[in-house]
N, C-alpha and C positions, 0 to 999 in steps of 0.2 A: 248286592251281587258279589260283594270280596266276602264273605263270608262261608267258612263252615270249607274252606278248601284247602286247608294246609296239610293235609297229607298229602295231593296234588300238588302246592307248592313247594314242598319239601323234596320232592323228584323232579319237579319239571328240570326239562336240559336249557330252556332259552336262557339270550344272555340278560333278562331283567330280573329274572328268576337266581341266578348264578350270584346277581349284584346283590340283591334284596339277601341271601344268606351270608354273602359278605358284612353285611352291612349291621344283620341279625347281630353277629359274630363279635364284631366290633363294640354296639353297643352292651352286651351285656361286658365284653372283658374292661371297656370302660367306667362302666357304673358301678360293678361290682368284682366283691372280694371272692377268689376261684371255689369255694364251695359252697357258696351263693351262687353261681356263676353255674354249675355246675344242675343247682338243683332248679334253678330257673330255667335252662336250659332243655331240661329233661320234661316240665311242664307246659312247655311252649311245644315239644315234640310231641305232645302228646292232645294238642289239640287245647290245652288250657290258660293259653297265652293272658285271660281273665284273673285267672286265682295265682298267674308268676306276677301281674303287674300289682293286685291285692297285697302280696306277699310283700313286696322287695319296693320299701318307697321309692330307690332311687330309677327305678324302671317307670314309676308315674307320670316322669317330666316325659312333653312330647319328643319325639325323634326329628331332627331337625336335618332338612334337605335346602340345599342353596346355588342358584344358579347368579352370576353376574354378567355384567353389562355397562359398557363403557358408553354414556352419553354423549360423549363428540358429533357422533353419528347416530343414523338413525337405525333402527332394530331392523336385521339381517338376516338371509338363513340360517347361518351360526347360532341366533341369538335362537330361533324357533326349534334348529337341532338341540339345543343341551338344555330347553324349559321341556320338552316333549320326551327326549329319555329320560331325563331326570322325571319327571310325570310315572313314566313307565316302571322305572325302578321302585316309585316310590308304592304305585296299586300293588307291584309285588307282593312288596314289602306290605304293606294291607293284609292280602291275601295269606302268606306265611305265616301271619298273627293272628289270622280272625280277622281282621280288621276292628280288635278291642285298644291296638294303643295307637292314642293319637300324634299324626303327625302332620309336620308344617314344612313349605316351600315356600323360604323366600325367595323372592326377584330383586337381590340388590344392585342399585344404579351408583355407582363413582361417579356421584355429579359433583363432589368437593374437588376433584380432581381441577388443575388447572388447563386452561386451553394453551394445548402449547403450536400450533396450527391453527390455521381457517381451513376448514374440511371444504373440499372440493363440492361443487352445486350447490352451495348454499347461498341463497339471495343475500344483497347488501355486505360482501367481502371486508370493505373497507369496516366497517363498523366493529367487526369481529376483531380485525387488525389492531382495533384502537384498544378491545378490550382483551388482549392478550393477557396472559399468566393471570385473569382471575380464577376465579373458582367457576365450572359452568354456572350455578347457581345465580351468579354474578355478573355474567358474559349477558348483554342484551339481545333479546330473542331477534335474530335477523328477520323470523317469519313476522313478528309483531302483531303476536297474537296469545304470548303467554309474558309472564313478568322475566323471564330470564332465558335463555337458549336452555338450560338443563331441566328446566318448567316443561318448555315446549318438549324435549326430548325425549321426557320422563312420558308425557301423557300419550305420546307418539307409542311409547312401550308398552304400556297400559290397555292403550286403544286396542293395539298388534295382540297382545297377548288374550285377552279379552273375547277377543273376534276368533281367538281357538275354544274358549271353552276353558282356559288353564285353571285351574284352584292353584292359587298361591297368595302370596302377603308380599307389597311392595315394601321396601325399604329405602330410606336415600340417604344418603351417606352424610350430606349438611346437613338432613334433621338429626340423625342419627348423633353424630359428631357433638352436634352444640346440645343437644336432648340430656348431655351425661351419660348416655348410656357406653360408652367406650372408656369414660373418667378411670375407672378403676385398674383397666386392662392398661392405657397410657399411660397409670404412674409408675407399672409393676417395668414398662416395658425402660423409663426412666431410669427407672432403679437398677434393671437390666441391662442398660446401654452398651456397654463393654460385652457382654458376652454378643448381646445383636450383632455389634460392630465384627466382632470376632469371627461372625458365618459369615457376612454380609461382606465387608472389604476380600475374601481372597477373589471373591467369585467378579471385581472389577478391575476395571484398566488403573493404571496407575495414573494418571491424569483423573480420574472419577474417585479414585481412592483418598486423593490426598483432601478433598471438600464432602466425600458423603458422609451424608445423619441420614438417619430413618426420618427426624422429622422434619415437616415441611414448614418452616412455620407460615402464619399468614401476614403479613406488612400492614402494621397499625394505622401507613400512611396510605398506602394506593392498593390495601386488599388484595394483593398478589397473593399468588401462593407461592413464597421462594424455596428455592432451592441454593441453599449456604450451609454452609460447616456452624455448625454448634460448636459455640466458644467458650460455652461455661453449664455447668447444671448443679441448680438445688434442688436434692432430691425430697429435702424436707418441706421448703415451698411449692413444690411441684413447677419449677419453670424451668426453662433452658434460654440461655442467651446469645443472641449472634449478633452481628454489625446488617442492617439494612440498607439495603442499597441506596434507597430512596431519602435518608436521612444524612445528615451531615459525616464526611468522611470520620473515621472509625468510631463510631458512635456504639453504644453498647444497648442493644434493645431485649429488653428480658420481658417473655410470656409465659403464660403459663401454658403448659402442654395438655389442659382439660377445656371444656364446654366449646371446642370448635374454632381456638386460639392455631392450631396446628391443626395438620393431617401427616399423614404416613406416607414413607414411597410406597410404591404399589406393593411389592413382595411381602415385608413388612404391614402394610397395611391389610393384605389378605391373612398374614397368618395372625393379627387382633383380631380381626371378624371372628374366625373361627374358633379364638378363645371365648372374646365378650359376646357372642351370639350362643355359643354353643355348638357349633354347627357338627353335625356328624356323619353326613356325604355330601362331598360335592367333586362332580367329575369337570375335566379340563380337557384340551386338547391336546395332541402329542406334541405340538410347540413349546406347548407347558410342563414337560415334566421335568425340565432343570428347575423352574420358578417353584414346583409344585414341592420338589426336595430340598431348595431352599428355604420357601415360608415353611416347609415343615418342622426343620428346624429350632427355626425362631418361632414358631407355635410351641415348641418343647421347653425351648429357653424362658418363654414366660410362664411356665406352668400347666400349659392343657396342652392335648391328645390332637393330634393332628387327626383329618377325617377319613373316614372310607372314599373310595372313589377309582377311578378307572380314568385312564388316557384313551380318548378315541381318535381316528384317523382323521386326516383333514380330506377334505376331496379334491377333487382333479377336475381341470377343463377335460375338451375334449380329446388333448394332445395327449392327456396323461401331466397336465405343468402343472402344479399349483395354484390356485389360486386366488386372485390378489384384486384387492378392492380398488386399488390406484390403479391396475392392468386392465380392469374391467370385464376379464376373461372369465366371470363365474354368471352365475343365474340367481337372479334375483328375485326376493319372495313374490312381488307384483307378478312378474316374468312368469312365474311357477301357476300362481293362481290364475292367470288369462289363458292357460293352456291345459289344469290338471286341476283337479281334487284337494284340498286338505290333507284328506283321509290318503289318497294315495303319495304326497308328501310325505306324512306318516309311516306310512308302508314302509318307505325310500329311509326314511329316517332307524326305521325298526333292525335293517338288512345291516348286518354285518361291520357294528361299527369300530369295530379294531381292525378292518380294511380298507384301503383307499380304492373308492368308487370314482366316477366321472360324474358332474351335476352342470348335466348340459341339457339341451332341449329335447336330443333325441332320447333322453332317456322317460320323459313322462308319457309317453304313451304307452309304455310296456309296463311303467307304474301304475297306470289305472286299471288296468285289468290284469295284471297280478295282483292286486288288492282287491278286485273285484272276485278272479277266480278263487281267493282264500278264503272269501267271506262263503263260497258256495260251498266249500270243503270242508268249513265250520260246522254246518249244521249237518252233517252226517258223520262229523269222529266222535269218537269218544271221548268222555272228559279226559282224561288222561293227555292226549294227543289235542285237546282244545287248546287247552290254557300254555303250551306252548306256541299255537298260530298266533303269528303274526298279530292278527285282530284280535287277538286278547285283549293284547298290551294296547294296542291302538285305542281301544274301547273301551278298558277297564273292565274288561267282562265280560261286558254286557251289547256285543254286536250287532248289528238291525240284520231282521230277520227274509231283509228283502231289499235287491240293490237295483241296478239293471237289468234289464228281458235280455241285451245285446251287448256286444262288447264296443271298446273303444274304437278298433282295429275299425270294425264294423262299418261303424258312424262316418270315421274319415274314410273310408272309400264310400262310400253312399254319398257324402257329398262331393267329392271329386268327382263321381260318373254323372249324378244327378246335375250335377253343378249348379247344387246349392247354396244360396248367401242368406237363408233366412232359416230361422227354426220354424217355422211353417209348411215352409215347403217340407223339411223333414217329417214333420207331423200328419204330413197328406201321406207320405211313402206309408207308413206304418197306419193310418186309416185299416187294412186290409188283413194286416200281418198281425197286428193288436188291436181289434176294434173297441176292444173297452178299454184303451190305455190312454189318458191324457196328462196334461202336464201337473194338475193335481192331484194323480194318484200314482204317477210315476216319475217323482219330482228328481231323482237322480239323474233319470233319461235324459230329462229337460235341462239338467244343468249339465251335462256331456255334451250335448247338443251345442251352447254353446263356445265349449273347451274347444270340439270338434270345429268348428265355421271358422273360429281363429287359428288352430292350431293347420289344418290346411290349407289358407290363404299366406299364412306367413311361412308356414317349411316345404308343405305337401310340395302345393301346388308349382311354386318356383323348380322343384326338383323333379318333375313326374317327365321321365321317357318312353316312348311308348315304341313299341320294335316290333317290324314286320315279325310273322310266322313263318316257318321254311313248310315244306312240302305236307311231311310228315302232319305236324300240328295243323296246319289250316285245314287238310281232312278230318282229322279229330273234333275241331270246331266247328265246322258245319255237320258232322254226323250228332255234336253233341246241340245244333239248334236243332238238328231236324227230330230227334230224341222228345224236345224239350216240345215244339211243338205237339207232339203227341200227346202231352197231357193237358186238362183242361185250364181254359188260360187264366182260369181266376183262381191256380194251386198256391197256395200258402204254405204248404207242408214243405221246410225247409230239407229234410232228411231224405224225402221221395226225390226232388233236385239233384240230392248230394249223392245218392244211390247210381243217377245217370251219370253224374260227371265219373265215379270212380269207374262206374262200367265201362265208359267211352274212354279213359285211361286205359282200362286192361285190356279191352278190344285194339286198340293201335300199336299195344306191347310198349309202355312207355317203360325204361328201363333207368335206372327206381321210377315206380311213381309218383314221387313229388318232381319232378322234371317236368310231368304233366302239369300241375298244381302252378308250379314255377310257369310256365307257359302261360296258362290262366291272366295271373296276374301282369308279367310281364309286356303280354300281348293287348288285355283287355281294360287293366287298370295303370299300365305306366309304373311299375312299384315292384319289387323284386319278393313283395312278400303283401300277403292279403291274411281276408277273414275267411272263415270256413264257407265257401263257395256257395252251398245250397243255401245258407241263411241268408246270405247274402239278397241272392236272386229272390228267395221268400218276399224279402221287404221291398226291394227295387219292382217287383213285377216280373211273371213271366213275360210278357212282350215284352216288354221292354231290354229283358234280358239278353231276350231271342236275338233283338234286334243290335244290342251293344255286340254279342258273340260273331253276327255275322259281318259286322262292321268292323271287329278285330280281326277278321279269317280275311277278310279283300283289302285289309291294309290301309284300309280309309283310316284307322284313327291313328297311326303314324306318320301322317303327312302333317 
């Protein structure tokens, strides 16, 4: 499905589109010398991204994409935000080439990293406490169900990422470490030390300035991961020496800085990955772009090409504040999934990520059928106008050709009037409205259904007001049951409905007409805003309709 569209990707305006040319861009002025550069360029324009990778060995190696992940805690929607557009940038990127050169996302997990906290909710506190400054790796799984808390963590990331469908390659940072695979990049970085030091000290406090090293080493006695000034280095042995806390007072303990004897501080340790990996996008958040200009730096200092990548925004409670894991003020991936879609996550994910949005509850309802509505927008543009929607990128291309018969909106006011607590009873509404439609052939339906039965018992329902009609409207409403009466009671036809209500709107001179609409809702469903009125009553039943309208016209359902 990525194939055979990079004339389309070469114009598209989206911002995965925008990246994946960045990114283009990047590697070739990497790999190669500017009139290689130049004629590789001109053949990838040209649709033969096949015979530039034939050509040019260094364009062979795959393009590497890297998202990480701090195992303290458990996978978040930050973590599901930046494997999902990095996802997106990368199909671009597919698509711009043919999909002829191969590429790779890792998921690298910082389980070397030391516990420097017991993270909040986590069973058995005390145990975590005891094993403080080791390496997660090291740290005993509180749950007691994996060999080590960054075991547990890791498979916790796995599982999460897994359960979206993600292509990527896990990484952990103690295999990685002790594997040798970093040996080379840590001795350059040794050798390097003084220029490190050189980015690294302005950008601290003078108290952190006078004991920071890049490296971490680990404590031969209690497996810490410390944090001490390096007291000595042989660059020819490959080791560095410092005094162990844990050893007799000034004692000189010298390791070597390879096979997982050390780790890096974080900044530092980002800009090795991106050497000894090769990595050549990874996007961060805008909290990140001092750390981002600093490992880049020290990415240059040891020799390679800092990545492509982009800062996106963080998002906002409802307030507009921040938000913070300790605060508790944001929505959580579980949160998201008992009330919405995936796919309109995605959506949410897709929109506008160099602006600060709100990711709060009220906003997945307007997420699933804005992803809903694009998907039906999909199959009538043209290519051109495709592979910028939304659901491109969401899909990789390749979009279902068929979502929901009704919208979200729909659902939760259907259960609210119906006042339904079962997907069953919703399944009887629709008997009439869809008679060939069940939960295995309209498996979307069926899983709204249940978004919908949670998502109106926990926000609807607590907040639904329902307000007399003045003069004016209660005429309207009875002229628009006795309307309705008139056709026959078994109408399905949502649009013949939606015909009367507007009529019965312009007959009472409602000035705008959605004041009428607004009336509707506010009188009959408790809610300042509804779904298209006829569909509505389609699935709910004309009687029953008949009989909600006149029960909102005499004020019975505001008491």
């Amino acid at each position: 499905m990525l194939q055979n569209l990079e004339t389309l990707a070469r114009e598209a305006k989206s911002w995965p589109f925008e990246q994946a040319r960045n990114l283009l861009a990047h590697v070739l002025k990497k790999r190669l010398a500017e009139a290689e550069r130049a004629e590789a360029k001109a053949l990838i324009d040209a649709g033969k991204a096949d015979e530039a990778l034939a050509k040019f060995e260094a364009l062979r190696r795959p393009v590497i994409l890297e998202t990480g992940y701090g195992p303290s805690g458990l996978p978040h929607m930050g973590t599901f935000g930046e494997v999902a557009r990095t996802t997106m940038v990368r199909n671009a990127f597919r698509a711009l080439t043919g999909d002829h050169w191969k590429t790779r996302l890792i998921a690298f997990s910082d389980d070397m990293d030391g516990l420097r906290k017991v993270p909040e909710g986590v069973p058995n506190p005390e145990m975590l406490r005891e094993d403080l400054n080791l390496s997660l790796t090291r740290v005993r799984d509180p749950f007691g169900t994996h060999d080590s808390f960054g075991a547990h963590n890791n498979a916790r990331l796995r599982a999460f990422l897994d359960s979206f469908g993600f292509d990527y390659e896990f990484m952990s940072s103690t295999e990685t470490y002790r594997s040798g695979r970093f040996d080379a990049t840590l001795l350059t970085l040794l050798e390097r030390f003084d220029a490190v030091q050189a980015i690294m000290l302005p950008t601290l406090g003078e108290e952190r300035r006078a004991t920071y090293s890049p490296f971490l080493p680990v404590s031969p006695i209690t497996g810490h991961v410390l944090q001490v000034p390096t007291l000595d280095r042989n660059v020819e042995k490959g080791t560095i020496t410092f005094e162990d806390p844990a050893g007799e007072p000034g004692n000189r303990t010298e390791v070597p800085v390879t096979g997982g004897h050390v780790k890096l501080q974080w900044k530092p340790d980002w800009a090795m990955r991106w050497v000894a990996l090769d990595i050549d996008y990874e996007m961060s958040g805008k909290d990140l772009i001092e750390s981002v200009r600093e490992s880049s730096k020290v990415c240059r200092a040891l020799g390679g090409t800092p990545p492509e990548g982009f800062n996106y925004e963080l998002f906002l409670d409802i307030e507009g504040k921040k938000i913070s894991k300790s605060k508790g003020n944001g929505l959580t991936m579980d949160e998201w999934l008992r009330y919405g879609t995936p796919e309109s996550l995605s959506w949410y994910m897709f929109q506008s990520p160099k602006s600060a949005k709100s990711l709060h509850f009220n906003v997945i309802p307007r997420a699933i059928d804005d992803y809903l509505a694009f998907i039906e927008s999909y199959k009538t543009q043209e290519p051109a106008k495709r592979i910028d929607n939304a659901v491109w990128s969401i899909h990789a291309g390749d979009p279902p050709t068929h979502t929901s018969p009704v919208s979200f909106a729909l659902l939760l006011n259907l259960v609210g009037v119906a006042n339904a607590s079962s997907k069953a009873q919703l399944w009887a509404y629709f008997a009439k409205y869809l008679p060939n439609a069940t939960p295995e052939n309209e498996p979307l339906l069926d899983r709204l259904m249940d978004h919908a039965l949670n998502y109106y018992e926990d926000f609807v329902k607590p907040s639904k007001s329902y307000r007399l009609p003045d003069d004016k409207e209660k005429a309207a409403l009875l002229d628009l049951a006795a309307r309705l009466k008139a056709l026959p009671a078994d109408t399905t036809d949502g649009e013949l409905i939606q015909n009367e209500v507007y009529a019965v709107g312009k007959e009472h001179a409602f000035e705008p007409l959605r004041a009428w609409f607004g009336a509707l809702y506010e009188v009959l469903l408790g809610a300042s805003q509804g779904p298209r009125f006829g569909s509505f009553a389609a699935i709910y039943g004309l009687p029953q309709t008949i009989a909600l309208i006149e029960a909102g016209a005499n004020g019975e359902l505001a008491k």
